[in-house]
N, CA, C and O atoms as a Tinker XYZ file with bonds, in Angstrom:
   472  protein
     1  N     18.049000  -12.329000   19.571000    73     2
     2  CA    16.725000  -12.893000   19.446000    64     1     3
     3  C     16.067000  -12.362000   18.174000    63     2     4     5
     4  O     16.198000  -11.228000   17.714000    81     3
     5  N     15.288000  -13.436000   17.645000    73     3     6
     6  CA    14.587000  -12.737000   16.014000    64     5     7
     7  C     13.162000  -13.001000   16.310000    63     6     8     9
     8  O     12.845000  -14.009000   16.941000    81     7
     9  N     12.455000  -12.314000   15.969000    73     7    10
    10  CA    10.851000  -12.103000   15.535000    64     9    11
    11  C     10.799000  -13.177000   14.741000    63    10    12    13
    12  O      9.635000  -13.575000   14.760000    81    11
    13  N     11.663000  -14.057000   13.842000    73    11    14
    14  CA    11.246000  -14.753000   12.953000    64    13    15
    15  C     11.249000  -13.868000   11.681000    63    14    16    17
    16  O     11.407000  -12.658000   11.838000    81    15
    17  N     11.060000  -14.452000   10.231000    73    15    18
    18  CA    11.515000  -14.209000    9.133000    64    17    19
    19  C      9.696000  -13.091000    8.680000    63    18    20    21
    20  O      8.654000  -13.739000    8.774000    81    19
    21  N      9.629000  -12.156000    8.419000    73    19    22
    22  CA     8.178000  -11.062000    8.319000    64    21    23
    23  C      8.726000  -10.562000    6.830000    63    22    24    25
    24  O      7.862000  -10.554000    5.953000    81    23
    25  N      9.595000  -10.291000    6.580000    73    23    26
    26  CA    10.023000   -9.743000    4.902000    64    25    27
    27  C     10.554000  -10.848000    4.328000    63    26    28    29
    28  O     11.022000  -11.890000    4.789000    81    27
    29  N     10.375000  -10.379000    3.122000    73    27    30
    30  CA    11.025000  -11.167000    1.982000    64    29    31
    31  C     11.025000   -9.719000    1.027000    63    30    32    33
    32  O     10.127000   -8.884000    1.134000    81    31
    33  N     12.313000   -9.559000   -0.024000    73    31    34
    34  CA    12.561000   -8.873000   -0.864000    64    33    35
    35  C     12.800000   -9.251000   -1.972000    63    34    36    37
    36  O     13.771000  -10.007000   -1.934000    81    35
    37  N     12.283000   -9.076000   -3.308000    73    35    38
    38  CA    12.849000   -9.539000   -4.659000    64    37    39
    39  C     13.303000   -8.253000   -5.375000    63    38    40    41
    40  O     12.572000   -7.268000   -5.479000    81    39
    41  N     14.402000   -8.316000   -5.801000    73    39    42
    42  CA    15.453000   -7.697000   -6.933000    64    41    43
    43  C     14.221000   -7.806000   -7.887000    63    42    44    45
    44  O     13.678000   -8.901000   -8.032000    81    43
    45  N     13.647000   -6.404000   -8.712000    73    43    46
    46  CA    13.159000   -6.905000  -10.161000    64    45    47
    47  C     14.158000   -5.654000  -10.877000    63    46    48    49
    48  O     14.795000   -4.747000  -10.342000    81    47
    49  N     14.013000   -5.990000  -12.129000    73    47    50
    50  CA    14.716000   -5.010000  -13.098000    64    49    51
    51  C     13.071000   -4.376000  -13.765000    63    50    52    53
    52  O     13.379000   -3.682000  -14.734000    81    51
    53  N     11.755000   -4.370000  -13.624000    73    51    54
    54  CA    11.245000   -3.903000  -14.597000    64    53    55
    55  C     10.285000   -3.390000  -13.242000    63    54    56    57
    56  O      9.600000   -4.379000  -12.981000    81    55
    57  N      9.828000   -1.966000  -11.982000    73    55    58
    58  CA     9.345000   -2.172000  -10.900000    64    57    59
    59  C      7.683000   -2.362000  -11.509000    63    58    60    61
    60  O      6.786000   -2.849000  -10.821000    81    59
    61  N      7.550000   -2.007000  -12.538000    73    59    62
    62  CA     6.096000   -1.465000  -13.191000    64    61    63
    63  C      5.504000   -2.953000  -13.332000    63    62    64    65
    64  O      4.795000   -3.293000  -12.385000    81    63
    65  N      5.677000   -3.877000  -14.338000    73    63    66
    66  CA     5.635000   -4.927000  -14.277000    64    65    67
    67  C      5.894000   -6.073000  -13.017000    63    66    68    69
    68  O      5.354000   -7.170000  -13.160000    81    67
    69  N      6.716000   -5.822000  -11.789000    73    67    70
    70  CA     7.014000   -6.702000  -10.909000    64    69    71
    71  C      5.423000   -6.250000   -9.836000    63    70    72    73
    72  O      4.736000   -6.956000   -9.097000    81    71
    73  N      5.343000   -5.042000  -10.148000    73    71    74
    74  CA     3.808000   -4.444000   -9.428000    64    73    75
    75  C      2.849000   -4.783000   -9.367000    63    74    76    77
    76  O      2.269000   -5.064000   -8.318000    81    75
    77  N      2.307000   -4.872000  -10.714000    73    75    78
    78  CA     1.850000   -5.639000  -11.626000    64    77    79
    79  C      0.653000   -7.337000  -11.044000    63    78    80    81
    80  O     -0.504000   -7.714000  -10.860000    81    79
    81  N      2.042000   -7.741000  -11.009000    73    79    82
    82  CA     1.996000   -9.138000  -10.772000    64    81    83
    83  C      1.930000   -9.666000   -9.224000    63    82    84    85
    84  O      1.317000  -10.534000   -8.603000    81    83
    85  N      2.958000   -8.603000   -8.934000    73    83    86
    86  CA     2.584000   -9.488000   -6.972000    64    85    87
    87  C      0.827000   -8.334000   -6.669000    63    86    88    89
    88  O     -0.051000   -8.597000   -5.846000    81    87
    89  N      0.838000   -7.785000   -7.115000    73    87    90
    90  CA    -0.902000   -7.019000   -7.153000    64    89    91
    91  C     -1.932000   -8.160000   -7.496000    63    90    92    93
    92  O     -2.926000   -8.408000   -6.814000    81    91
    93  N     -1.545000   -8.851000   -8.698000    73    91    94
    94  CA    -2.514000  -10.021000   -9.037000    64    93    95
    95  C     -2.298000  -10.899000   -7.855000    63    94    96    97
    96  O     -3.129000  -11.195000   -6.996000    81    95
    97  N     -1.080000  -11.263000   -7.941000    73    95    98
    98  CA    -0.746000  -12.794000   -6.828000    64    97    99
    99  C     -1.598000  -12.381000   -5.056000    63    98   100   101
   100  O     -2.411000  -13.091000   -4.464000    81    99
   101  N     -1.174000  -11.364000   -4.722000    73    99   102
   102  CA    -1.303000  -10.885000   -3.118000    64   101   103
   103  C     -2.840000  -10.558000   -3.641000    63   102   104   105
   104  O     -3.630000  -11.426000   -3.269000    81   103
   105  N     -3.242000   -9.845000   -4.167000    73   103   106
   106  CA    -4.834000   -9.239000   -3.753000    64   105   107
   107  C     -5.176000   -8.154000   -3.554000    63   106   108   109
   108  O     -6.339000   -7.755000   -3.505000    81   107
   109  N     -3.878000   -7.335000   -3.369000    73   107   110
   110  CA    -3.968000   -6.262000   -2.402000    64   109   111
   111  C     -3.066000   -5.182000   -3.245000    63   110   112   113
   112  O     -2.305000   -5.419000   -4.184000    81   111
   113  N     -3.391000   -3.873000   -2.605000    73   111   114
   114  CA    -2.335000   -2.723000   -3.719000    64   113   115
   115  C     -1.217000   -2.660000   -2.608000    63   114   116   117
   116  O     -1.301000   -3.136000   -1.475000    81   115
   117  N     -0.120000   -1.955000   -3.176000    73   115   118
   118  CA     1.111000   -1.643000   -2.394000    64   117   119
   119  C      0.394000   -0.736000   -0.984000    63   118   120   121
   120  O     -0.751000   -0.294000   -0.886000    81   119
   121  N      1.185000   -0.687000   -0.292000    73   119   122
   122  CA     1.081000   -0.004000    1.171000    64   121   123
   123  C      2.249000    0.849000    0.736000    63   122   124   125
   124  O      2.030000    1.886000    1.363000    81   123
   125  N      3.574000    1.085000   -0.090000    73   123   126
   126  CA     4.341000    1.778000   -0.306000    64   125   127
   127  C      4.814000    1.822000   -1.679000    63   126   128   129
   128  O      5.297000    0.803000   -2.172000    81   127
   129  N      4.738000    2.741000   -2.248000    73   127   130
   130  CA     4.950000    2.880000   -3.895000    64   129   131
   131  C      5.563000    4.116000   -4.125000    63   130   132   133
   132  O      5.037000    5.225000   -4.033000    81   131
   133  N      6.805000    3.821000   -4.456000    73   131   134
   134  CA     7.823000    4.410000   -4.900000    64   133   135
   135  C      8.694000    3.675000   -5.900000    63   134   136   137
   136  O      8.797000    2.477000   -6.164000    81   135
   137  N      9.344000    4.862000   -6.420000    73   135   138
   138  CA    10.459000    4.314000   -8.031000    64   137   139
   139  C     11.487000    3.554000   -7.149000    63   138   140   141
   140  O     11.877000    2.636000   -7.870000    81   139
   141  N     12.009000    3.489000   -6.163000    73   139   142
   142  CA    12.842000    2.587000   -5.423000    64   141   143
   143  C     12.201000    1.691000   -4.608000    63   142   144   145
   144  O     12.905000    1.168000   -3.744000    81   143
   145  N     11.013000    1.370000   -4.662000    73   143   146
   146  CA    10.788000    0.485000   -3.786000    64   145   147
   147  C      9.208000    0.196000   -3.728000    63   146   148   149
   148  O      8.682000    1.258000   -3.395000    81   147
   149  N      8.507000   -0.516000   -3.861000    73   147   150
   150  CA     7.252000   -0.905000   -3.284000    64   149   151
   151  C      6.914000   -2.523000   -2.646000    63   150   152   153
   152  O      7.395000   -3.603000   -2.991000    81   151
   153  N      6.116000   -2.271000   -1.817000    73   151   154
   154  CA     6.025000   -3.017000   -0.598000    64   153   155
   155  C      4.315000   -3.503000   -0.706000    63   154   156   157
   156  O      3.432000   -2.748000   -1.113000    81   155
   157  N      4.155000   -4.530000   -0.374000    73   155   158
   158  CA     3.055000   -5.343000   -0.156000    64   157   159
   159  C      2.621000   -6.085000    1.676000    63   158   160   161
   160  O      3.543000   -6.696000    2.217000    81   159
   161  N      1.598000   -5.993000    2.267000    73   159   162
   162  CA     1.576000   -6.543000    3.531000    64   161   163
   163  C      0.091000   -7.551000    3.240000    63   162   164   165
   164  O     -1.061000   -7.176000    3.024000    81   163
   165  N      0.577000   -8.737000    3.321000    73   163   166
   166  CA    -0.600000   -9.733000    3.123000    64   165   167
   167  C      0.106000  -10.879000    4.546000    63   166   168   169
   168  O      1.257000  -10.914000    4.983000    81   167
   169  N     -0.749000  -11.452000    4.836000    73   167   170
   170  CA    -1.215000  -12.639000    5.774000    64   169   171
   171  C      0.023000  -11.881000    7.065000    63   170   172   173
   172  O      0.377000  -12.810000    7.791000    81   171
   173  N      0.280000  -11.385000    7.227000    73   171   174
   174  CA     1.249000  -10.964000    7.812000    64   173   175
   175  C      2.451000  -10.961000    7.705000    63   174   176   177
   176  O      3.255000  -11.072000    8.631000    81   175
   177  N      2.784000  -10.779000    6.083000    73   175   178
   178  CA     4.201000  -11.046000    5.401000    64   177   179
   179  C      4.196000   -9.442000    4.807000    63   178   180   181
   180  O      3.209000   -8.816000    4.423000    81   179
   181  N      5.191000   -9.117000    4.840000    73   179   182
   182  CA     5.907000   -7.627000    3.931000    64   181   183
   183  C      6.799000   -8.413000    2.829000    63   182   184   185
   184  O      7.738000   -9.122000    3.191000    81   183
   185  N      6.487000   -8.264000    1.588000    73   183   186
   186  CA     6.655000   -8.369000    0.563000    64   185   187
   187  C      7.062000   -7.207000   -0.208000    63   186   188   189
   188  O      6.248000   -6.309000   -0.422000    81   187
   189  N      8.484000   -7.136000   -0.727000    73   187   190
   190  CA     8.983000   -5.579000   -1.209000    64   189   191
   191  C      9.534000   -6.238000   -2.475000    63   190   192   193
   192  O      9.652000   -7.451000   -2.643000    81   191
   193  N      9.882000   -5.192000   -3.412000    73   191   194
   194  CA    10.021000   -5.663000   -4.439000    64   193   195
   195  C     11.280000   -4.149000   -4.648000    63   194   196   197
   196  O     10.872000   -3.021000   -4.369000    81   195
   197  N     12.763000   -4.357000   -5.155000    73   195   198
   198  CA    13.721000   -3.269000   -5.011000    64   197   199
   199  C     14.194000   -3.308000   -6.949000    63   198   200   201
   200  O     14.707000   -4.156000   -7.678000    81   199
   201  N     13.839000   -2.345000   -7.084000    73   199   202
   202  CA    14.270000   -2.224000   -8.443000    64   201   203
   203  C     16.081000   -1.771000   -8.373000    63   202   204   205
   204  O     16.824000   -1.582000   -9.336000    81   203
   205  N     16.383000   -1.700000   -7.050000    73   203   206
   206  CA    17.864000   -1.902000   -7.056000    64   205   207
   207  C     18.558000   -2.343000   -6.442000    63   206   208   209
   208  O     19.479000   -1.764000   -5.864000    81   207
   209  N     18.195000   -3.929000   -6.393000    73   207   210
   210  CA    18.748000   -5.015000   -6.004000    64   209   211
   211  C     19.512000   -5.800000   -6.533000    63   210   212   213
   212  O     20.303000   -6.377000   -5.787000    81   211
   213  N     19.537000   -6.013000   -7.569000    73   211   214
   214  CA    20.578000   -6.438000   -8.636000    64   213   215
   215  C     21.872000   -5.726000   -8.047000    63   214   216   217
   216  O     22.675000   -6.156000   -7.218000    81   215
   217  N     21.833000   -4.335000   -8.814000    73   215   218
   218  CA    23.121000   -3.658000   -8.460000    64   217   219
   219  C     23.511000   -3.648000   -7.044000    63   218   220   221
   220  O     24.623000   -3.222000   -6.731000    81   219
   221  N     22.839000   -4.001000   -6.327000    73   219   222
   222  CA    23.263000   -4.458000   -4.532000    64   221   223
   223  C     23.546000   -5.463000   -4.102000    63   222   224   225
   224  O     23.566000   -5.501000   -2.872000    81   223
   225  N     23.952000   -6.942000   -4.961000    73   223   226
   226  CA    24.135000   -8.078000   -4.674000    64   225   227
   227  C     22.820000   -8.800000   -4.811000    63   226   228   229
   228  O     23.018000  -10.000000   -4.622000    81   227
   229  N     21.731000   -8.575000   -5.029000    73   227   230
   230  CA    20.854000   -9.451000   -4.723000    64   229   231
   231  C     21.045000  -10.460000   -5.714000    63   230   232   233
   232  O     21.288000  -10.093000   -6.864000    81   231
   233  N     20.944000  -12.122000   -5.344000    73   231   234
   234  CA    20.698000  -12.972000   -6.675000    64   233   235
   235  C     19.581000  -13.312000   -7.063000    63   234   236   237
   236  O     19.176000  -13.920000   -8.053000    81   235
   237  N     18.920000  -12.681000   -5.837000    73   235   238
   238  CA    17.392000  -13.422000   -5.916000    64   237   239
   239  C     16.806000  -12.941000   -4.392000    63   238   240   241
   240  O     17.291000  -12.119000   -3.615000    81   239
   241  N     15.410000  -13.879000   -4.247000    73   239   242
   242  CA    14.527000  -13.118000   -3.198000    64   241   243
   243  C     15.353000  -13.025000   -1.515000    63   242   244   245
   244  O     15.897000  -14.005000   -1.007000    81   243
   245  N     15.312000  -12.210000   -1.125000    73   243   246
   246  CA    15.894000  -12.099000    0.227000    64   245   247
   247  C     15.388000  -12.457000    1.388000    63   246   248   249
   248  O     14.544000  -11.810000    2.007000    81   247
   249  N     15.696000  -13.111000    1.603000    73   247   250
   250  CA    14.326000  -13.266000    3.597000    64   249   251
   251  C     15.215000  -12.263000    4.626000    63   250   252   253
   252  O     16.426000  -12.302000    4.843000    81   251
   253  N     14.264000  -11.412000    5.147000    73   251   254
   254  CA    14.418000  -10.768000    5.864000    64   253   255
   255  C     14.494000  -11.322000    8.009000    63   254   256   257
   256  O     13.849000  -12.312000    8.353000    81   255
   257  N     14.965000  -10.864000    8.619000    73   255   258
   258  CA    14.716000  -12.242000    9.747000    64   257   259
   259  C     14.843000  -10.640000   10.643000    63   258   260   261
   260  O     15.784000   -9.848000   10.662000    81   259
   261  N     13.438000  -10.570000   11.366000    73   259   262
   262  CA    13.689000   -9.110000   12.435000    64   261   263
   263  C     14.191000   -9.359000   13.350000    63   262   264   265
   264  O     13.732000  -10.399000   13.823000    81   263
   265  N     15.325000   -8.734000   14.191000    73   263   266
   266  CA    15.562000   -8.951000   15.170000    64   265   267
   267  C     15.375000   -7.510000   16.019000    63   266   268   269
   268  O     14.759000   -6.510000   15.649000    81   267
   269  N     16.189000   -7.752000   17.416000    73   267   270
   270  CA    15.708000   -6.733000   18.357000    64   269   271
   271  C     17.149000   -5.257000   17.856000    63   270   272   273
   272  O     17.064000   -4.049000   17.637000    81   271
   273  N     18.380000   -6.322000   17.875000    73   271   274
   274  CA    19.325000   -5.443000   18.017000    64   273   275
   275  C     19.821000   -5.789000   16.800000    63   274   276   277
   276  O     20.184000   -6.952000   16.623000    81   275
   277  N     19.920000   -4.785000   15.715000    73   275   278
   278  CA    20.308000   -5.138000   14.246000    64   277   279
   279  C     21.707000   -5.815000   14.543000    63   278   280   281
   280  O     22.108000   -6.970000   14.399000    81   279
   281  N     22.595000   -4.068000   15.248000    73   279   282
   282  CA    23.998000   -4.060000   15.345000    64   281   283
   283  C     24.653000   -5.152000   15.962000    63   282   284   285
   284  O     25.811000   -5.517000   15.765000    81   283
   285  N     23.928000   -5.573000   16.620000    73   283   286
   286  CA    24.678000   -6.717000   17.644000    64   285   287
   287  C     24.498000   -8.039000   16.789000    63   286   288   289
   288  O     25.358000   -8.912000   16.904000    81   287
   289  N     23.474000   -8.220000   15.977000    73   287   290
   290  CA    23.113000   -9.306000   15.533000    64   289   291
   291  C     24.211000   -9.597000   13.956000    63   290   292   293
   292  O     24.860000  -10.566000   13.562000    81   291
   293  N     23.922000   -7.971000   13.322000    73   291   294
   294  CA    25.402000   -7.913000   12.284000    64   293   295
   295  C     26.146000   -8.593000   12.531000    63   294   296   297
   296  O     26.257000   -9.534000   11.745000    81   295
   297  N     27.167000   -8.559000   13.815000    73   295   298
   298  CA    28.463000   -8.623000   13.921000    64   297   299
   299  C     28.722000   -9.832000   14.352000    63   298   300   301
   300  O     29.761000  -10.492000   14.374000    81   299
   301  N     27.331000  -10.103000   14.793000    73   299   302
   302  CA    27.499000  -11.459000   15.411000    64   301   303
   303  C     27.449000  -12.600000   14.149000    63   302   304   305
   304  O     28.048000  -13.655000   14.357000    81   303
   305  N     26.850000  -12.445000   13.028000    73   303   306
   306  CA    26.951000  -13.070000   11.765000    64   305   307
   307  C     28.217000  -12.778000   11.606000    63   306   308   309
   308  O     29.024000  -13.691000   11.781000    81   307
   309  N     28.559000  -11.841000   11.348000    73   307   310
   310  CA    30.501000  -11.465000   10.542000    64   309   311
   311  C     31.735000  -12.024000   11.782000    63   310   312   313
   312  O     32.939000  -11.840000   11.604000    81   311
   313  N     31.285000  -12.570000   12.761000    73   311   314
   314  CA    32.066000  -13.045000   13.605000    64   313   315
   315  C     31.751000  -14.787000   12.997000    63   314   316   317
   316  O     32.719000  -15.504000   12.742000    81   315
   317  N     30.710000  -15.162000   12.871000    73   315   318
   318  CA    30.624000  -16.402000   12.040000    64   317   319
   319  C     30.754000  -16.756000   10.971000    63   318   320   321
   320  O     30.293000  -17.828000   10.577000    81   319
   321  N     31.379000  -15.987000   10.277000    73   319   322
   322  CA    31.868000  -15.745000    8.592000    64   321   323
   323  C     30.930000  -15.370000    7.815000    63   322   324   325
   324  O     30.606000  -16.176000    6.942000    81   323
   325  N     30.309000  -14.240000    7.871000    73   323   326
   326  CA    29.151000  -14.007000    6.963000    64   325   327
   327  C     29.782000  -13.119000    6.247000    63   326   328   329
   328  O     30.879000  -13.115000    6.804000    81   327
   329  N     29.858000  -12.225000    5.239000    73   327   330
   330  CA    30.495000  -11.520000    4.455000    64   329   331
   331  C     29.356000   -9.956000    4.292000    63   330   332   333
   332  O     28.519000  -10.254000    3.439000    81   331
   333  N     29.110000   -8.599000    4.772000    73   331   334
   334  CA    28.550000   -7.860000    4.691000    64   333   335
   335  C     28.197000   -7.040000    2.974000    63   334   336   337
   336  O     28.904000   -6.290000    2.302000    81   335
   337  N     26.585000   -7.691000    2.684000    73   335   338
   338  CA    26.644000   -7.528000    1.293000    64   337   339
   339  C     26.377000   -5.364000    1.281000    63   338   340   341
   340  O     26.791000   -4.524000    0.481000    81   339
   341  N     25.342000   -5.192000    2.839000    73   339   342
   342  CA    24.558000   -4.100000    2.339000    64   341   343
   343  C     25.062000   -3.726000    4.413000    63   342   344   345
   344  O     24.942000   -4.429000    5.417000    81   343
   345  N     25.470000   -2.666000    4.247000    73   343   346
   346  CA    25.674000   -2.231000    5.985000    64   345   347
   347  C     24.576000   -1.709000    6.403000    63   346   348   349
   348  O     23.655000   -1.482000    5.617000    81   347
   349  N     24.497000   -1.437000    7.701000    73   347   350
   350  CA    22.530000   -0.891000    8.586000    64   349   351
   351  C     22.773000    0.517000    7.704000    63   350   352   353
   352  O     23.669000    1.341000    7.522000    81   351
   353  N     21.249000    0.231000    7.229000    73   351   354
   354  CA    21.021000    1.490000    6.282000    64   353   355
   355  C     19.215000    1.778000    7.213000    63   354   356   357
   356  O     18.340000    0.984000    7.559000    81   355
   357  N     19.333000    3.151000    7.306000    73   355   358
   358  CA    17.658000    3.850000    7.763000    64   357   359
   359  C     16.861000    4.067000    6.792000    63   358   360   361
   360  O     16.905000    5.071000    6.081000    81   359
   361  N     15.929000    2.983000    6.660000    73   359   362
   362  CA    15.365000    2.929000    5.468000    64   361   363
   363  C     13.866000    3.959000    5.508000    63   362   364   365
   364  O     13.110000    4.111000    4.549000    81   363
   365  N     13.696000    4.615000    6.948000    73   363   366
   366  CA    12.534000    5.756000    6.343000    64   365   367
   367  C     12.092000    5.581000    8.212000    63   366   368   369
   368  O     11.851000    4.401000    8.470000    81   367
   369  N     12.002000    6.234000    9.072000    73   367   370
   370  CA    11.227000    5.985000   10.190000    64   369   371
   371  C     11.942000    5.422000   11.653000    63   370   372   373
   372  O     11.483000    5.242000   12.781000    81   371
   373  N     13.021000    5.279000   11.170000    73   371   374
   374  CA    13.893000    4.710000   12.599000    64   373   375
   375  C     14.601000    2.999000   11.893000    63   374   376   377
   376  O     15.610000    2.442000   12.325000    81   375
   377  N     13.753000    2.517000   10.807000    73   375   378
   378  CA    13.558000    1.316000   10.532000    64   377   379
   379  C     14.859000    0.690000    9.707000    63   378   380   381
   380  O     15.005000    0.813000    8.490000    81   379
   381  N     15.675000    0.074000   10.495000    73   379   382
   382  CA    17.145000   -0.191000   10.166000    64   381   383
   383  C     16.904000   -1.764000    9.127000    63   382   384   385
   384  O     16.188000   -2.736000    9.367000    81   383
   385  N     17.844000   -1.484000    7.917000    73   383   386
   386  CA    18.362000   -3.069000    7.585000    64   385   387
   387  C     19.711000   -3.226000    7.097000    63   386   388   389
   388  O     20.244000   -2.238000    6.592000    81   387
   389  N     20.304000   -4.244000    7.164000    73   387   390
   390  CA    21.311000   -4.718000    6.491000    64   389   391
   391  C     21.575000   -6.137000    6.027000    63   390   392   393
   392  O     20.848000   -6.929000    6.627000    81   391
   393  N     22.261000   -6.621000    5.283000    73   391   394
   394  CA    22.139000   -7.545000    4.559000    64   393   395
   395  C     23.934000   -8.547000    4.478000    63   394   396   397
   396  O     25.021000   -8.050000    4.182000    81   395
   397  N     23.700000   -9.730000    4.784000    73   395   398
   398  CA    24.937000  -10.503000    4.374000    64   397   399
   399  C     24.925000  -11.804000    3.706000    63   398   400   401
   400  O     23.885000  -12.434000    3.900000    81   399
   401  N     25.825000  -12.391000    2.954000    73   399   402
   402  CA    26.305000  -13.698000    1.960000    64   401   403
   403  C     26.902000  -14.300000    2.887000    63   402   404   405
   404  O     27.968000  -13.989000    3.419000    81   403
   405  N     25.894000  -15.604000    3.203000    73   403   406
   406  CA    26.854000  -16.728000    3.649000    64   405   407
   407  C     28.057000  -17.316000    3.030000    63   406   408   409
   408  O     28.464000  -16.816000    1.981000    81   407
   409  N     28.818000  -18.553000    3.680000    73   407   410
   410  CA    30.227000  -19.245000    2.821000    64   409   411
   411  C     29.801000  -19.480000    1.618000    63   410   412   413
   412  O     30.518000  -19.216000    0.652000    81   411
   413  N     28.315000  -20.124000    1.445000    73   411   414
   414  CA    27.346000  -20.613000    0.516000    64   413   415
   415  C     26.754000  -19.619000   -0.529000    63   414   416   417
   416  O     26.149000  -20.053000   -1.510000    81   415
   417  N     26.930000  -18.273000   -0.316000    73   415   418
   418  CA    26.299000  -17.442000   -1.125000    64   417   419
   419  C     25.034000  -17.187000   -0.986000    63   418   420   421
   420  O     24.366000  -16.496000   -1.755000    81   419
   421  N     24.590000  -17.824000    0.162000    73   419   422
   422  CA    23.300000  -17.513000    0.442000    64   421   423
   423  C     22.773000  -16.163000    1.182000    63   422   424   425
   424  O     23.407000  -15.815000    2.178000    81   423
   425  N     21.743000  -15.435000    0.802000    73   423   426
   426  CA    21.778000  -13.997000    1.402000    64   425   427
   427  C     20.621000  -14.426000    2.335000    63   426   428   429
   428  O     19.738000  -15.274000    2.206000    81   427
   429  N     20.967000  -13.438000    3.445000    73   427   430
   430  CA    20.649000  -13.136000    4.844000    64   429   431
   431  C     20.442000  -11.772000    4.923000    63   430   432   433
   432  O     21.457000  -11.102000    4.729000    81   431
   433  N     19.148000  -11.003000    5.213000    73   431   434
   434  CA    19.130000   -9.593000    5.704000    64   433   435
   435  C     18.116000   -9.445000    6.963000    63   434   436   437
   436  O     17.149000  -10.206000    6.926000    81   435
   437  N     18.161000   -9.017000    7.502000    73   435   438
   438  CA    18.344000   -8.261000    8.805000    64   437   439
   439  C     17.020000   -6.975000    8.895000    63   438   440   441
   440  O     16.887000   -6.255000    7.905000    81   439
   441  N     16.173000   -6.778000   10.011000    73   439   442
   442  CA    15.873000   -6.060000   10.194000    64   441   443
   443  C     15.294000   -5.303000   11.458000    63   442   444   445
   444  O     14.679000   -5.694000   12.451000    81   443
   445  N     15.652000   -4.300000   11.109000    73   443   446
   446  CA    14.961000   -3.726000   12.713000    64   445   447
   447  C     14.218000   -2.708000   13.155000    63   446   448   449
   448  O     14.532000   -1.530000   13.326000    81   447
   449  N     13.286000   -3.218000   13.310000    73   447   450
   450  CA    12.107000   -2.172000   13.446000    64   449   451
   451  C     11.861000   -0.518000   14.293000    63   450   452   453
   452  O     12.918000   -0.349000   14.901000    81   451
   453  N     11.059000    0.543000   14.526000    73   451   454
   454  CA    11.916000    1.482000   15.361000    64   453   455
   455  C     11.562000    1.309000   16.735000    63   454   456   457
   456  O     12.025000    2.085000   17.571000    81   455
   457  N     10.681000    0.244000   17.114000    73   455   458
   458  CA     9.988000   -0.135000   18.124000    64   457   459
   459  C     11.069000   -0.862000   19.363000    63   458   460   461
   460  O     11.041000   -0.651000   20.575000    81   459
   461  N     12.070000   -1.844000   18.527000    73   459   462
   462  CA    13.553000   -2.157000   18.763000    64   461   463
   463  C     14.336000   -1.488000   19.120000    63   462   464   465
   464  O     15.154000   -1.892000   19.947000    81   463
   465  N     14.363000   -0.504000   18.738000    73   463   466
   466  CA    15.355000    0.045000   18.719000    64   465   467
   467  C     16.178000    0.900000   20.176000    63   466   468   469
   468  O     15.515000    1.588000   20.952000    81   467
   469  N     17.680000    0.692000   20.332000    73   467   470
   470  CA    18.052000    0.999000   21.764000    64   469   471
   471  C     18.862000    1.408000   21.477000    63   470   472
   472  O     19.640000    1.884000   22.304000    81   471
C-alpha cells in the first residue's frame, strides 16, 4: 500500500544555485540544509534537491511514492523487473529510501517513513 507520491527529488550539480531558485519558486526557506542535501515542504509536497544524484543514476527529477513496508514493496518491484538503482538506505531518523529503473528507464523511489516502520 502507498501514501501516494509526497517527494519529488532533483539531481542538481550546482546545490547553491538549485537553492536559490526552488527558494524563489516555493516561497519558503529549506526545512533541511546541508552540502548533501536540502529539502523544501510546501502545499504538502517535500521537495529535495541532491547534489549527488547524478553520480547515483539520477536522469532527472525522482517521484518519490511512500509506502508502509519499503522492503516488501522493493522486492516486489524487482520481482516485476525493476532494476535496483539505489538499495534502502537510513537517510537520518528511522526514515528509509531506495530507488529503481524501470524496462523504460524510468526512475521509481521509494519511501518510508519511521512511523511505518515494522
Amino acid at each position: 500500500m502507498t501514501a501516494g507520491l509526497q517527494t519529488i527529488v532533483y539531481p542538481v550539480k550546482d546545490i547553491a544555485r538549485a537553492k536559490a531558485l526552488f527558494t524563489a519558486l516555493l516561497g519558503v526557506e529549506p526545512y533541511a540544509d546541508e552540502p548533501y542535501y536540502v529539502g523544501f515542504k510546501d502545499a504538502g509536497q517535500d521537495v529535495g534537491l541532491d547534489p549527488n544524484g547524478h553520480s547515483k543514476g539520477m536522469t532527472g527529477p525522482v517521484p518519490y511514492w511512500h509506502v508502509t513496508d519499503l522492503k516488501e514493496r522493493l522486492a516486489s518491484l524487482v520481482d516485476a523487473g525493476a532494476e535496483v538503482l539505489q538499495d534502502v538506505q537510513d537517510v537520518g531518523g528511522g526514515r528509509l529510501i531506495a530507488s529503481v529503473k524501470d524496462a523504460d528507464g524510468n526512475l521509481v523511489g521509494l519511501v518510508q517513513d519511521p512511523a511505518s516502520a515494522s
